[in-house]
C-alpha positions as CSV (number, residue, x, y, z in Angstrom):
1,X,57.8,-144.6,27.5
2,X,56.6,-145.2,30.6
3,X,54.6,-141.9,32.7
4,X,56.6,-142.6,35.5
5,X,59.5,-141.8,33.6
6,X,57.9,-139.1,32.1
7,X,57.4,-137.4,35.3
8,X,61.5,-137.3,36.2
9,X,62.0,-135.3,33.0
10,X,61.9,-131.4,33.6
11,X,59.5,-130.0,30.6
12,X,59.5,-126.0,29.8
13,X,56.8,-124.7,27.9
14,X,57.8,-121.1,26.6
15,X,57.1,-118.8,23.7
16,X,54.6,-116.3,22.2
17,X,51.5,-118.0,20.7
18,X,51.1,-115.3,18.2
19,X,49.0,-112.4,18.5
20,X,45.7,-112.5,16.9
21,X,45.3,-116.1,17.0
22,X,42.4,-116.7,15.0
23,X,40.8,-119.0,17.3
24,X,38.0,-118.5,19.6
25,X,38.2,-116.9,22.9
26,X,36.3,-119.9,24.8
27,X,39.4,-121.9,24.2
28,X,41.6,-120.0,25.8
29,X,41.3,-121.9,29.0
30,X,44.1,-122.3,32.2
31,X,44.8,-125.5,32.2
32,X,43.5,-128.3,34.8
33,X,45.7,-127.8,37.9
34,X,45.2,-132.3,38.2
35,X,47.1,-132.2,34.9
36,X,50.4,-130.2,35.3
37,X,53.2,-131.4,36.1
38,X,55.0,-130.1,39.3
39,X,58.7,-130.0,36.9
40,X,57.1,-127.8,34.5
41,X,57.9,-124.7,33.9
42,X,55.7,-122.2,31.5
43,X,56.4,-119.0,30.0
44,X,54.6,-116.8,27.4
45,X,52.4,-114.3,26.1
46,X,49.4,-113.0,27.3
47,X,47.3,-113.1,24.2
48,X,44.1,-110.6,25.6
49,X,44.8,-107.3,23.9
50,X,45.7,-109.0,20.4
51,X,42.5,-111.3,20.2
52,X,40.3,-107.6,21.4
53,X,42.1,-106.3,18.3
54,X,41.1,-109.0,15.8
55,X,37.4,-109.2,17.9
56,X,36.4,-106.0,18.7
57,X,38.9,-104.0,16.0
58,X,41.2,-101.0,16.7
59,X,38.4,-98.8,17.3
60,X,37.7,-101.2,20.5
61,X,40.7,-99.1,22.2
62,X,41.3,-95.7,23.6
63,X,43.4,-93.4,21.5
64,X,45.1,-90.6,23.6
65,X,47.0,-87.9,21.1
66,X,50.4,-88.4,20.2
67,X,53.1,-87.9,22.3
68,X,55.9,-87.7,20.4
69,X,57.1,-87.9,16.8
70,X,59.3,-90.2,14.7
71,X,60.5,-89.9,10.7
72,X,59.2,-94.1,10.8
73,X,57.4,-96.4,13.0
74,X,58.3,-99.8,12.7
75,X,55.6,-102.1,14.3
76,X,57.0,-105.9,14.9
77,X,60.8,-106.8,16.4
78,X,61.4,-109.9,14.2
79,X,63.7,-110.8,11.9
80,X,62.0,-107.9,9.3
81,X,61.4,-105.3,11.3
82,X,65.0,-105.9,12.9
83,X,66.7,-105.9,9.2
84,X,64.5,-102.6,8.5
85,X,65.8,-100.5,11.5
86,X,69.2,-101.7,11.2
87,X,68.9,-99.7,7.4
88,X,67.2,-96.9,8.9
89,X,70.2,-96.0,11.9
90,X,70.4,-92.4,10.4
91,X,67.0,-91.6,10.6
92,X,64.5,-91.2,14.2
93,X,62.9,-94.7,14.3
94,X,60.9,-96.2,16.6
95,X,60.6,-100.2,16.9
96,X,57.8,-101.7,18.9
97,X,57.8,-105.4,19.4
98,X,55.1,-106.9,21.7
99,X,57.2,-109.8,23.0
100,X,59.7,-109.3,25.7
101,X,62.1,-110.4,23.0
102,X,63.8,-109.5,20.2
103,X,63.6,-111.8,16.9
104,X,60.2,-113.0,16.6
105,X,59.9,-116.5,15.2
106,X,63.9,-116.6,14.8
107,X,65.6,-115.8,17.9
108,X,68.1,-118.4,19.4
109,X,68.4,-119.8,23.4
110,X,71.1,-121.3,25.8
111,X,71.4,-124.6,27.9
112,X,74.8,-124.8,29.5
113,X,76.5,-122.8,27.4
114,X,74.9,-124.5,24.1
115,X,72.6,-122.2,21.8
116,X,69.8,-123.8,20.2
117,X,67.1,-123.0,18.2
118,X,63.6,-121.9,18.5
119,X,62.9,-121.2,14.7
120,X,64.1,-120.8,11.4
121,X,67.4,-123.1,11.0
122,X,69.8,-122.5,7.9
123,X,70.1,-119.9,4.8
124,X,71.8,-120.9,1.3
125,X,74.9,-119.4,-0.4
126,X,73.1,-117.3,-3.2
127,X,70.5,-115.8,-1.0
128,X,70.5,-112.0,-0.1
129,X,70.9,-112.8,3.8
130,X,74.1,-114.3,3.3
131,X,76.3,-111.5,2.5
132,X,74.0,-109.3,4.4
133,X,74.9,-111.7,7.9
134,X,78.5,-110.9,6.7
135,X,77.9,-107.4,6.8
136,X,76.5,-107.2,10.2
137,X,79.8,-109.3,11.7
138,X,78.6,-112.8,11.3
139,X,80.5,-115.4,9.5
140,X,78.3,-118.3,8.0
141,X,79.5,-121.8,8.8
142,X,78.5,-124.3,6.6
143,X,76.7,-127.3,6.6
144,X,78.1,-130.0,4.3
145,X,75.8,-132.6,5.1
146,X,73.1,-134.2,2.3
147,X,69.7,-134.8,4.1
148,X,69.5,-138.0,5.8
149,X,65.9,-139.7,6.9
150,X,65.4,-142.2,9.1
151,X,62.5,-144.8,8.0
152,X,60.8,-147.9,9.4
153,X,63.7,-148.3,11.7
154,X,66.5,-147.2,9.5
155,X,69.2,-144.1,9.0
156,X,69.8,-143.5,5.3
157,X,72.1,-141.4,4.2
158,X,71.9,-138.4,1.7
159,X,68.1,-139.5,1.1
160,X,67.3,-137.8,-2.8
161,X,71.1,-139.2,-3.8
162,X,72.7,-142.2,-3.0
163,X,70.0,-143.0,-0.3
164,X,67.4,-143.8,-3.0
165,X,69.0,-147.4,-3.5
166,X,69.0,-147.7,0.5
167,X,65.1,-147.0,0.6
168,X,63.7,-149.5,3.3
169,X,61.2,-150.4,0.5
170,X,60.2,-152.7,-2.1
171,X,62.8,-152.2,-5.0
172,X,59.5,-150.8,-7.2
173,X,59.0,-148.5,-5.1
174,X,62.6,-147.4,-5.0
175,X,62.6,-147.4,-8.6
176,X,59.3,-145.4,-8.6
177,X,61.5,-142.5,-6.1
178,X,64.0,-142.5,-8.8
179,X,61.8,-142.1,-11.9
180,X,59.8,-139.4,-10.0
181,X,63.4,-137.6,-9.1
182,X,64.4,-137.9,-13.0
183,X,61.2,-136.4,-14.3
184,X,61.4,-133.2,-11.6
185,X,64.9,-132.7,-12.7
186,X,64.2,-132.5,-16.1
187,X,61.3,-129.7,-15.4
188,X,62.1,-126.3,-16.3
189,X,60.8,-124.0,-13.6
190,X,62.2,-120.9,-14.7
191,X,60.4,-121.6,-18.3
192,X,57.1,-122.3,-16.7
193,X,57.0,-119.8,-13.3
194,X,53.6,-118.7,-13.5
195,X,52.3,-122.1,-14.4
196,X,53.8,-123.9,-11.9
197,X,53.4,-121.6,-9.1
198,X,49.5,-121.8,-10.0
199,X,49.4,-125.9,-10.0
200,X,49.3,-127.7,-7.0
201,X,52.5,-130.1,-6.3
202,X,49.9,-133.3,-6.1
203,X,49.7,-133.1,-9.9
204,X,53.0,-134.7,-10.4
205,X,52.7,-137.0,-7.5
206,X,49.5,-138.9,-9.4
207,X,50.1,-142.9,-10.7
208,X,53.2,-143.3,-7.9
209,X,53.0,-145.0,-4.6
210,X,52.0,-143.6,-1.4
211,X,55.1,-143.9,0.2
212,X,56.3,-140.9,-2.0
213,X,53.5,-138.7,-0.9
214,X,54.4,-139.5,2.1
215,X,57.5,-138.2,2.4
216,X,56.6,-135.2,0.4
217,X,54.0,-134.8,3.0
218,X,56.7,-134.3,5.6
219,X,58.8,-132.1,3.7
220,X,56.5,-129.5,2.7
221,X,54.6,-128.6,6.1
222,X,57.9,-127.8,7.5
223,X,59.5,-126.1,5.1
224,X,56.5,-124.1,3.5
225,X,53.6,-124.9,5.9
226,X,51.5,-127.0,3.4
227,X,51.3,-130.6,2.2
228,X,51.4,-131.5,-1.6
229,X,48.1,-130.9,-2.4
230,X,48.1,-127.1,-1.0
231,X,51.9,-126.6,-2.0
232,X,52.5,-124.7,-5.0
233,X,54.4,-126.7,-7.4
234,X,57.3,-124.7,-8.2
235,X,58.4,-124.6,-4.6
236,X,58.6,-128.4,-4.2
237,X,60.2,-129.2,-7.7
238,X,62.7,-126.7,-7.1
239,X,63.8,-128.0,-3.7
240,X,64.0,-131.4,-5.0
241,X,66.3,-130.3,-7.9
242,X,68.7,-128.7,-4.8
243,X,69.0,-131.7,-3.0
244,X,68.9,-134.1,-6.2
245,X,71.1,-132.7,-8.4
246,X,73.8,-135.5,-9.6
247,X,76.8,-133.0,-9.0
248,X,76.3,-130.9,-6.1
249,X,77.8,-129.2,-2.6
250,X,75.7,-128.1,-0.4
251,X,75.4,-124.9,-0.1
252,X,73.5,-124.3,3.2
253,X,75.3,-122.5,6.3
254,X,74.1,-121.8,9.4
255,X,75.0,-121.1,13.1
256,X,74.9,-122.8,16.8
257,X,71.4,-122.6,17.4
258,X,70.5,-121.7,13.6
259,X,69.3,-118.2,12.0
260,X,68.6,-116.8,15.8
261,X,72.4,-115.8,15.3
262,X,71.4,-112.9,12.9
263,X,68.2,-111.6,14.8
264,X,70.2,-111.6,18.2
265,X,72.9,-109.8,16.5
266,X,71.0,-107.2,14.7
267,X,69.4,-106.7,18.2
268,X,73.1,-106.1,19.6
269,X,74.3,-103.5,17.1
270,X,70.9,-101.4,17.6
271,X,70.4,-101.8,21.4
272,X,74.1,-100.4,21.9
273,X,73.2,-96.9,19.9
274,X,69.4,-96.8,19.6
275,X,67.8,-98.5,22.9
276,X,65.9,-95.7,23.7
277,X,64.1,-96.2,20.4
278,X,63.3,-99.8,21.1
279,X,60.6,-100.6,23.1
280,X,59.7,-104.3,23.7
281,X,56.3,-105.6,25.4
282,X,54.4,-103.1,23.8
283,X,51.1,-104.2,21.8
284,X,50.6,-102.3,18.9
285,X,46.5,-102.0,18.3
286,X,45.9,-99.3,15.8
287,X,47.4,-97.5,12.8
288,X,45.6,-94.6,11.6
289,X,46.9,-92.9,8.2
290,X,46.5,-89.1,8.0
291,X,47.6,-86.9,5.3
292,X,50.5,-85.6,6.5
293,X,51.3,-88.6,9.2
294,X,50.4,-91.8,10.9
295,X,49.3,-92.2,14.2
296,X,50.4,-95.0,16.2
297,X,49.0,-96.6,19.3
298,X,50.4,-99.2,21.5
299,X,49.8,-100.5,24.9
300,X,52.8,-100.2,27.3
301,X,52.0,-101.2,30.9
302,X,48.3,-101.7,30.4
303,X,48.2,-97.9,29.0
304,X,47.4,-96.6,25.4
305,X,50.1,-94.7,23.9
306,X,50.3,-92.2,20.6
307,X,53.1,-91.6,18.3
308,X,53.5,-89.6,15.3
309,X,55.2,-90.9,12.2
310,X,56.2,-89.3,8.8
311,X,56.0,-93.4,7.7
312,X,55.2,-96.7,9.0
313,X,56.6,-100.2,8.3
314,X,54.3,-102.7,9.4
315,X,56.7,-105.7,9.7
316,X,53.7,-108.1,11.1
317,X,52.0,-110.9,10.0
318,X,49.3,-109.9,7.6
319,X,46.4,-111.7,9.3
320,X,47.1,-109.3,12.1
321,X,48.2,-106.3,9.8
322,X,44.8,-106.3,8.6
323,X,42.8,-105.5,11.8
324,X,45.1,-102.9,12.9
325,X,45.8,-100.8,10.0
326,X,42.8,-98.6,9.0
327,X,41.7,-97.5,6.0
328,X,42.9,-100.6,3.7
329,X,42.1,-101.1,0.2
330,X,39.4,-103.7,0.1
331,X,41.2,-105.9,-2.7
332,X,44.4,-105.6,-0.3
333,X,42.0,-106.8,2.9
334,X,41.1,-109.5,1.0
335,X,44.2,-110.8,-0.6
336,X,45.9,-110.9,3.2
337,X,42.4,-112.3,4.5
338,X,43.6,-115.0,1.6
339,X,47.3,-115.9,3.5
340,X,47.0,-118.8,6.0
341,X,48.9,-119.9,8.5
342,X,50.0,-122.6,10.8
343,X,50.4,-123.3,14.2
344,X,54.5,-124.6,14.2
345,X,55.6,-125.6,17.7
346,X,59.4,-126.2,18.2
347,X,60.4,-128.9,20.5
348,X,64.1,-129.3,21.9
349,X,65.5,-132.6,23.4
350,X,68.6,-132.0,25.4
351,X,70.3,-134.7,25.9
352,X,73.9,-135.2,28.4
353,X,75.5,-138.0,26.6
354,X,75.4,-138.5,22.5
355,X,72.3,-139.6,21.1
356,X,72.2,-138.7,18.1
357,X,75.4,-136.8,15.8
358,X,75.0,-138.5,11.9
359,X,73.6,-135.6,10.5
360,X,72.5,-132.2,10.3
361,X,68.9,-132.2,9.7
362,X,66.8,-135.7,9.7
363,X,63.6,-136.2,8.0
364,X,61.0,-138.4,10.0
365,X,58.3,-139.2,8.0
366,X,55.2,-140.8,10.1
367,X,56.1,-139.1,13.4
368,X,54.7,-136.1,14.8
369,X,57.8,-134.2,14.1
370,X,59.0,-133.7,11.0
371,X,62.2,-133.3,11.0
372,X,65.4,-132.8,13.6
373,X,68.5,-130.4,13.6
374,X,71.8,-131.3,15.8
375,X,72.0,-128.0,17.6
376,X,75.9,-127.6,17.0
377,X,76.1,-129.5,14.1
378,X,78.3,-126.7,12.1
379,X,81.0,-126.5,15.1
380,X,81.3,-130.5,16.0
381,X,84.4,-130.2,14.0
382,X,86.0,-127.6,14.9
383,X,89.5,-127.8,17.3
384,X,88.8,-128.2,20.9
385,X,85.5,-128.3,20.3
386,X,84.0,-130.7,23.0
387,X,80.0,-131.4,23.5
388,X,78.8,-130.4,26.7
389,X,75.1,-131.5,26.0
390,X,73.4,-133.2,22.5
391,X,69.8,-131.1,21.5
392,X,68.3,-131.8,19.2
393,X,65.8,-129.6,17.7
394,X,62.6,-131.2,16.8
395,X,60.4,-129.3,14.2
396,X,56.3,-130.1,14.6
397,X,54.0,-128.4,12.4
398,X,50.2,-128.8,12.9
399,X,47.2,-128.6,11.5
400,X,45.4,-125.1,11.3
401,X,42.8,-126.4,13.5
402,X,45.6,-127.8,16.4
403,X,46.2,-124.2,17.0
404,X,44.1,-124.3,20.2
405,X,46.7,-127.1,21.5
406,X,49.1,-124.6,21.8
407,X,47.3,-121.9,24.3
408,X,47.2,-123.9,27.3
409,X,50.4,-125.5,29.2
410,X,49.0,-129.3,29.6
411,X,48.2,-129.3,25.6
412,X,51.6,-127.4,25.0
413,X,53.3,-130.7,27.3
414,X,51.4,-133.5,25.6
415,X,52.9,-132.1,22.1
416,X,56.3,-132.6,23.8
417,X,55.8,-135.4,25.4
418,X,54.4,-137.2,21.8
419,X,57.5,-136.2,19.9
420,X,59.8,-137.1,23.0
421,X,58.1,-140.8,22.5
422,X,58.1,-140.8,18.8
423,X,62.0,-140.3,18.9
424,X,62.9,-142.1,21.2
425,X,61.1,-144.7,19.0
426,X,62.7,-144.2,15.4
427,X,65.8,-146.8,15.7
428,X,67.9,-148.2,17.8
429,X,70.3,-146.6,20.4
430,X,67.4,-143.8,20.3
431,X,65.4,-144.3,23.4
432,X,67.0,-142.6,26.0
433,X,65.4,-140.3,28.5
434,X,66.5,-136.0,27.8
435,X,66.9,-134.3,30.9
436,X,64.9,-131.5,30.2
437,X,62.2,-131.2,27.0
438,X,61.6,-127.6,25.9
439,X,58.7,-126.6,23.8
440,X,58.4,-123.5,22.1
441,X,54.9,-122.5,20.9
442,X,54.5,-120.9,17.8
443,X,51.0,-120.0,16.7
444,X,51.3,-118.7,13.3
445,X,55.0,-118.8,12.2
446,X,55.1,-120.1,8.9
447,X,52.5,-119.2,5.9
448,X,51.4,-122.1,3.4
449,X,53.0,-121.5,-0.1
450,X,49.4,-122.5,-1.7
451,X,48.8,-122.0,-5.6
452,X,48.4,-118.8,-6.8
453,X,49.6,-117.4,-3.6
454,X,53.1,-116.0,-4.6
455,X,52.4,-114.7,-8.7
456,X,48.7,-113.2,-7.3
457,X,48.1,-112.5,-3.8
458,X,51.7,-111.2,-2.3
459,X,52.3,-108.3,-5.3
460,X,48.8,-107.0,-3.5
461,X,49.4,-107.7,-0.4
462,X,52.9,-105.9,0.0
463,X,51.4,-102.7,-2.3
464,X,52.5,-99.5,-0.1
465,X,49.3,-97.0,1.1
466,X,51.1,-93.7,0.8
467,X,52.8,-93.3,4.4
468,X,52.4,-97.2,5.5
469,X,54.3,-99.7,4.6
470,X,54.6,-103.7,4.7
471,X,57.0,-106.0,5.3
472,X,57.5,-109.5,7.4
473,X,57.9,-112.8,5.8
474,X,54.3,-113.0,4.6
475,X,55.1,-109.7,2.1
476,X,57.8,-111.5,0.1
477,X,58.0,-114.8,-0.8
478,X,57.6,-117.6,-2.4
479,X,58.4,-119.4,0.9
480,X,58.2,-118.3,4.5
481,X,62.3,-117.8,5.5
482,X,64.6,-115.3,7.4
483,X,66.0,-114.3,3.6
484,X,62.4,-113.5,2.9
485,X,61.8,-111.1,6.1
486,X,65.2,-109.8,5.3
487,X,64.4,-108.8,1.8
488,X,60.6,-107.3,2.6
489,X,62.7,-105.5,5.4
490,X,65.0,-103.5,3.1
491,X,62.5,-103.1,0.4
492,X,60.1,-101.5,2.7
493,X,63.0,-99.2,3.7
494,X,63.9,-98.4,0.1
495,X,59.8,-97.7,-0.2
496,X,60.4,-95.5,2.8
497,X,63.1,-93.3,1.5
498,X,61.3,-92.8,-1.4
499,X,58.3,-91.8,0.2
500,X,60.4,-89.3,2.7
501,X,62.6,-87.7,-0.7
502,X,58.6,-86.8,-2.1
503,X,58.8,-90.2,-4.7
504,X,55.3,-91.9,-3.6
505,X,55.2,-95.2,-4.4
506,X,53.7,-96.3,-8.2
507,X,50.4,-98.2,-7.6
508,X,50.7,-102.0,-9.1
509,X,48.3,-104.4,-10.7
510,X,47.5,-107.2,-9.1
511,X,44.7,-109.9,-8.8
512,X,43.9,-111.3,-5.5
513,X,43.5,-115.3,-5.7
């Protein structure tokens, strides 16, 4: 694509980078004024106060006494902490969220009336946030669409079934996806949990050809934030055995815009009874356990602020947690020191004419996207229904050490701008210029499923510390999802009750590794 084409296209760069970014301060640069281009537009965080936290620590702020007191504290407005105060109406909570949103990594947005996605994208029949989406007033619309990929120039259909005799490759290689697709079938994960979710997935991709890493290598990153050789085997085999299995519906349901639905939702029900307990742009730098209470303090309006709290939820990432929470076990500091992140930018082509409508989620490998959602995918079908606009919703994960790529507007653009040319590349009919490309920047959405990390290093990590408690994604696994938040979410809360009714929480074995 040509840059003078480029420069007609409106590009919006928005969303939090992630507070604490581990990344150092000299990077965080404004970008060159020669470089930016007059239709941008930018919104996001300011990141200061969070990288003073993980720099200078909690003690690096002022702590005035508290001002008021809560029964429970809950520290991070996503899709956990969200899930948490919805369970916790009867009691006095107070939910700070340092965005000027509410949903975190999962909250949904509008062009013309259509609602896409800036995050997570579907849930699954048998998982907990299913009925607990129905409980809230949502109904799940389902999918019903196999996984199609589009590779060396071709859309094939229902990739791990039929597709595998469609595979733009030498029929030994084909053979090779279908022999590797037998043998994962046949493995019994449930037999051999511990054992596979301490092997990396690599192991069973040895003797076959590269094109199968490949994929793999695509699928993984966005789904669990790592490529074979960091994934945890269990993870991959058992999402191949979903999407193999010779007899199979799919199961997967979803919304307009994807999982944003239940955060924005959850957000409604509490704003209309408890919006004077929700308090949004507020920084949360230090947690300070005391023997009869926690004290809490945020920045709101550049000021330090104190609460009281009989308990805390800390429904944040843990590489964060970590610096603000005082007086942590060192095997627990360590074991969330062991968690890693990536940096997952989410870019949305809108379209105003059909581009691109023959399936629901698209896998890419080679690109630098991995995959791509049709925005209203679940509602095409449905009477009346007419298409305003086509977005499709590109998902990029990165490198640990691209993170910096993310903090300034011209590196947030050229991540567009490279999966904007990459699809318009994949096959024919595709190159057709958006009219507007909107990027939302993620810094550290999604935690790598690595070996060991789900039997050894979460039981430790998600171990309660008398009056504080932890939730978020990170807490619950095996993989990074809104069912996971969900769940942490309403364990913490049961934790919590317990805790309040004078049942402390039973200390648990683990080993951090």
């Amino acid at each position: 694509m040509s840059a003078n084409r480029r420069d007609f296209i409106k590009f919006v760069v928005a969303g939090a980078v992630t507070a604490g970014c581990p990344i150092d301060l000299s990077l965080i640069v404004k970008a060159d004024a020669s470089q930016k281009n007059p239709a941008a537009e930018v919104d996001g965080e300011n990141n200061q106060i969070c990288h003073k936290v993980r720099d200078k620590g909690s003690n690096f702020f002022a702590r005035p006494p508290a001002s008021a007191r809560h029964d429970v504290v809950i520290v991070g407005g996503g899709v956990s902490g969200l899930a948490a105060a919805y369970r916790l109406r009867h009691r006095d909570f107070l939910l700070l969220e340092k965005e000027p949103h509410w949903g975190g990594n999962a909250y949904a947005m509008e062009y013309d009336g259509s609602t896409y996605a800036t995050g997570s994208a579907f849930l699954t029949k048998d998982e907990h946030a299913f009925p607990f989406a129905k409980e809230i007033g949502l109904e799940p619309l389902p999918v019903n669409c196999s996984d199609p990929s589009i590779i060396k120039g071709e859309l094939i259909l229902d990739t791990w079934g039929t597709g595998l005799d469609k595979l733009p490759y030498p029929a030994s290689v084909r053979e090779s996806f279908k022999k590797f697709k037998k043998e994962m079938l046949a493995v019994n994960v449930e037999k051999r949990t511990t054992e596979l979710y301490n092997q990396p997935f690599s192991d069973f991709l040895k003797g076959y050809p590269i094109e199968l890493k490949q994929w793999w290598d695509n699928f993984g990153p966005s789904n669990w934030g790592a490529t074979s050789e960091e994934t945890a085997a269990a993870l991959a085999i058992l999402n191949l055995q979903e999407m193999a299995e010779e007899v199979r519906a799919d199961d997967r349901y979803t919304w307009p815009g994807g999982l944003g639905a239940i955060t924005k939702k959850l957000a409604d029900i509490l704003q209309a009874s408890h919006k004077d307990r929700m308090i949004t742009s507020a920084t949360t730098v230090a947690v300070v356990p005391e023997k009869e209470a926690v004290q809490v303090t945020y920045m709101l309006d550049g000021k330090p602020k104190t609460v009281a709290a009989k308990a805390v939820i800390m429904a944040t990432p843990k590489f964060i947690t970590r610096h603000i929470v005082e007086g942590l076990p060192d095997a627990q500091d360590q074991a969330m020191g062991k968690i890693h992140y990536i940096p997952y930018p989410v870019v949305n082509l809108i379209f105003d004419k059909p581009v691109f409508n023959h399936g629901y989620d698209t896998w890419c490998p080679g690109n630098t996207f991995t995959d791509f959602i049709v925005a209203d995918w679940v509602i095409q079908k449905q009477p009346g229904y007419k298409q305003k606009v086509n977005i499709l919703t590109c998902y990029t994960p990165m490198e640990e050490d691209e993170r910096g790529d993310l903090l300034t507007e011209s590196g947030a653009r050229t991540i567009a701008a490279n999966v904007m040319t990459d699809f318009q590349k994949l096959m024919p009919g595709m190159d057709v210029d958006p009219i507007e490309v909107h990027i939302y920047r993620r810094g550290h959405p999604l935690y790598k499923t690595m070996p060991g990390l789900y039997t050894r290093v979460q039981p430790l990590v998600r171990q309660p510390m008398d009056r504080v408690f932890f939730a978020n994604t990170d807490s619950e696994g095996p993989e990074s999802t809104t069912n996971t938040g969900i769940l942490a979410g309403h364990r913490a809360v049961k934790e919590v009750e317990a805790r309040l009714a004078g049942r402390p929480a039973r200390k648990q074995e683990a080993v951090a590794g």
